[in-house]
C-alpha positions in Angstrom: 67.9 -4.9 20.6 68.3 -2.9 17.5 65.5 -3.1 15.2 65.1 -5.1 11.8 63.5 -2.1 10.0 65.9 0.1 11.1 68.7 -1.7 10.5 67.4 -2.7 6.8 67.0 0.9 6.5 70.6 1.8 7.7 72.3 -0.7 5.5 70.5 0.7 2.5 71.5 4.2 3.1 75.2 3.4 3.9 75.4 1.1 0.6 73.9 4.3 -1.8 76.2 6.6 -0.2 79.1 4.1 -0.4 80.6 4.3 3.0 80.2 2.2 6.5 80.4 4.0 9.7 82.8 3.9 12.3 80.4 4.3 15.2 76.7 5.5 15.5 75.8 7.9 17.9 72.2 8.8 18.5 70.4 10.6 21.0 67.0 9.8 23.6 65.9 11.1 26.7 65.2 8.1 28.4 68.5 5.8 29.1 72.0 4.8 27.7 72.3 1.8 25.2 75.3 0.1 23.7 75.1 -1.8 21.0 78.0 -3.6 18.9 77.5 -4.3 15.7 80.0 -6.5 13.0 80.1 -5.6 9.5 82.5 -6.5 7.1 84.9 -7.7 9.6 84.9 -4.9 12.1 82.8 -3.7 15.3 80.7 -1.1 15.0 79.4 0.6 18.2 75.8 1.9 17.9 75.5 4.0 21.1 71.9 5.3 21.8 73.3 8.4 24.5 70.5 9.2 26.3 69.8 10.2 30.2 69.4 13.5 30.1 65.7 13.8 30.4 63.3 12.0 32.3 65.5 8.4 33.0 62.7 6.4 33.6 62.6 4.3 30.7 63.7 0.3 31.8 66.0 -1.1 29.3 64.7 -4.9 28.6 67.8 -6.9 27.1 70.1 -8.0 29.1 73.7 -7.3 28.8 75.5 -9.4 26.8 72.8 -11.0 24.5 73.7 -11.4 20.9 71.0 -11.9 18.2 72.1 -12.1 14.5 75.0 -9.7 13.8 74.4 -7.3 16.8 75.1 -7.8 20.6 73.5 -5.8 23.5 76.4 -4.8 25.7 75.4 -2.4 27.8 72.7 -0.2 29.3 71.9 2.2 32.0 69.1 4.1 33.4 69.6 7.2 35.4 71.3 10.7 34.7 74.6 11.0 33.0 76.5 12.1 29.7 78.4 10.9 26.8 82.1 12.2 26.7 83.7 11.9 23.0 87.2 12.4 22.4 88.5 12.2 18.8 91.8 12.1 17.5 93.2 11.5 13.9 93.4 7.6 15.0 91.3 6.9 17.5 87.0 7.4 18.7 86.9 7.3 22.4 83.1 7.5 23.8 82.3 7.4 27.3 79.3 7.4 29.7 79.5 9.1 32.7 76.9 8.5 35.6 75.9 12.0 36.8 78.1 12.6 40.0 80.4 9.6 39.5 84.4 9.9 38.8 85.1 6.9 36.3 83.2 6.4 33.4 80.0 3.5 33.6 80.7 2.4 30.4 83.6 3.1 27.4 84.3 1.7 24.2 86.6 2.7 21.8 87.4 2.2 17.7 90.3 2.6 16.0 89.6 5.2 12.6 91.1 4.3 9.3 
């Protein structure tokens, strides 16, 4: 799950500069994480976009598990990529398994 700290840490940043995100995208080497995240009345996907180093790192929540204003919806360990297609309207992100035709996971937010 996303950490406290962190999170305390984000909040504070985004309140001084007066803006909230539409999605957070961050990088790792070790597997794929989505997170959702509600603030202010809207979802918030924090996608951790990893699995393009050594994929050996287990994820240990479960899909699906909610704790405070965050969920854990999906995670995978193996090779693959994140696709992101913007437009003026929408945020698509993707994760593609190495190899494998249809995405493993997508989510998608609607920009204002």
């Amino acid at each position: 799950m996303l950490k406290t700290k962190l999170l305390a840490d984000f909040d504070a940043a985004c309140a001084q500069a007066g803006l909230q995100p539409d999605a957070v995208i961050s990088a790792h080497a070790h597997n794929y994480q989505r997170h959702t995240r509600r603030l202010q009345g809207k979802k918030v996907p924090f996608i951790v976009a990893g699995c393009g180093g050594h994929n050996d790192a287990r994820v240990d929540p479960a899909d699906g598990q909610v704790v405070g204003d965050h969920s854990f919806d999906k995670s995978f360990q193996g090779f693959g990529y994140l696709m992101v297609t913007a437009t003026p309207r929408r945020l698509k992100l993707e994760f593609h398994e190495f190899g494998a035709k249809r995405p493993a996971d997508s989510t998608s937010v609607r920009l204002s």
